[in-house]
Backbone bond lengths (Angstrom), bond angles and torsions (degrees), N, CA, C in turn:
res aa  C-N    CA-C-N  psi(-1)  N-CA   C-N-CA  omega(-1)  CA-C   N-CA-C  phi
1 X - - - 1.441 - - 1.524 109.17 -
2 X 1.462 111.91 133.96 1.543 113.05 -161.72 1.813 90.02 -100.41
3 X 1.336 133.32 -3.56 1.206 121.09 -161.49 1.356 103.36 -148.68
4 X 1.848 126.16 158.93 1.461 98.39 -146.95 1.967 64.67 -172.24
5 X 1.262 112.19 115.85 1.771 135.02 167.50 1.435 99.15 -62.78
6 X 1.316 117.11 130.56 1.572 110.07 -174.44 1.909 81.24 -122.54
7 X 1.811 105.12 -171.94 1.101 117.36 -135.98 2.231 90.58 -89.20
8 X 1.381 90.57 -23.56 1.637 101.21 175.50 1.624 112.76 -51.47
9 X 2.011 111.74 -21.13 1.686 96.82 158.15 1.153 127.07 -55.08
10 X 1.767 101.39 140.35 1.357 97.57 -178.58 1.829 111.64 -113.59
11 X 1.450 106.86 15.10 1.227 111.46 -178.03 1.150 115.99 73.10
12 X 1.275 131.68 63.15 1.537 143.26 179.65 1.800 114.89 -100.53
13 X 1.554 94.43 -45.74 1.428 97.98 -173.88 1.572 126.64 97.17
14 X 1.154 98.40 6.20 1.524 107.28 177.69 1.423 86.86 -69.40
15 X 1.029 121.45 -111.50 1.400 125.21 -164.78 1.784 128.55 -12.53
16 X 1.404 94.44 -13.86 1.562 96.13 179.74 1.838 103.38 -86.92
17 X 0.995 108.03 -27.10 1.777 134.82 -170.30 2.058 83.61 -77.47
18 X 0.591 102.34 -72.43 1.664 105.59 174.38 1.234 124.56 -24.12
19 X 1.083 118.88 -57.58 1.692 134.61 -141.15 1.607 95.46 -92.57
20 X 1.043 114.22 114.61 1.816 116.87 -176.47 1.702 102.28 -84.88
21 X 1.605 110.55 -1.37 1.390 85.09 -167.05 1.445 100.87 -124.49
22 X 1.936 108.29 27.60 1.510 114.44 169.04 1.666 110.47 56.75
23 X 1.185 118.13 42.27 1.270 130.88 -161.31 1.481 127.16 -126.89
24 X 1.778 100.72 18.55 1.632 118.94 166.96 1.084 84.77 -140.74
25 X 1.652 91.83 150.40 1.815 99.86 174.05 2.079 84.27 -139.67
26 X 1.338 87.21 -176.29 1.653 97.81 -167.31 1.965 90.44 -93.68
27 X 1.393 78.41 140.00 1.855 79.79 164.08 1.331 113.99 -130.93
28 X 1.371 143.05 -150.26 1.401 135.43 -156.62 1.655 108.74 -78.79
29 X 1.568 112.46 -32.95 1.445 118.93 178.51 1.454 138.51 -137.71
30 X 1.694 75.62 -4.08 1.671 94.07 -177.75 1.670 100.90 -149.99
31 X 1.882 119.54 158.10 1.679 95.62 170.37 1.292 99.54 -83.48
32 X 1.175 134.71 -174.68 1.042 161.20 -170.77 1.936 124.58 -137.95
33 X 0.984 137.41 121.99 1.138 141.64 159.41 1.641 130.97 -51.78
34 X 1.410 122.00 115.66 1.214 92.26 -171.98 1.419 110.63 -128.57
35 X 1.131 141.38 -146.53 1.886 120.26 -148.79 1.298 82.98 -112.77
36 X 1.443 161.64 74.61 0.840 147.74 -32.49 1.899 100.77 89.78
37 X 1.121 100.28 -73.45 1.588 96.56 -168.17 1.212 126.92 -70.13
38 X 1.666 115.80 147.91 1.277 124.50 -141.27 2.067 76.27 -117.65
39 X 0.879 125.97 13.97 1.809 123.41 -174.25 1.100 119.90 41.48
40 X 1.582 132.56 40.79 1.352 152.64 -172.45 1.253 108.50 -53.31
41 X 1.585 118.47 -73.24 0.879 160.48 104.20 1.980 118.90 140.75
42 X 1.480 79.99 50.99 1.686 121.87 165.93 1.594 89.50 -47.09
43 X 0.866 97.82 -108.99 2.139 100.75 172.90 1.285 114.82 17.24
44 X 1.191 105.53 -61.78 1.373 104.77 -160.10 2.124 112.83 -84.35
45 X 1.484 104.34 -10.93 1.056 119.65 -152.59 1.602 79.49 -97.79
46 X 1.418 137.15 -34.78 1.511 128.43 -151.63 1.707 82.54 -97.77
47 X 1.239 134.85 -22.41 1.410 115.74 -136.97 1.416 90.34 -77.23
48 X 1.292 123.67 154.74 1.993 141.92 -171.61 1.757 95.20 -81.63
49 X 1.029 100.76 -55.83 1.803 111.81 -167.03 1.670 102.77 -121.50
50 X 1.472 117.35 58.96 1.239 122.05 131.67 1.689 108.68 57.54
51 X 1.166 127.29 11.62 1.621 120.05 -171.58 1.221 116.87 -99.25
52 X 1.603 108.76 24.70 1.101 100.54 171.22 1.629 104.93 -130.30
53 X 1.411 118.32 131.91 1.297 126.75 177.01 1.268 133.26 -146.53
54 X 1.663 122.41 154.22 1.334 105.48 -175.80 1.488 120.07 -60.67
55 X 1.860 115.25 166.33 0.929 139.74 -152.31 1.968 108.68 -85.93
């Protein structure tokens, strides 16, 4: 996985709306990425506050 949700998510959901390859899901406080990912890196391009970055 080239990309990795750090703790600066704030749970918005952009990034889930993003991801063509259904490849974040929500976890207890933040989403999370899961192997699943194709390293597009849509995600990282929608996110508002930047919490998502490579690995």
């Amino acid at each position: 996985m080239a990309y990795i949700i750090t703790d600066e998510c704030v749970a918005c959901g952009t990034c889930l709306e993003a991801c063509p390859n259904n490849a974040i899901e929500e976890g207890e406080d933040k989403y999370k990425i899961t192997d699943e990912c194709i390293e597009c890196g849509d995600c990282v391009e929608s996110c508002p506050v930047g919490a998502i970055i490579e690995e």
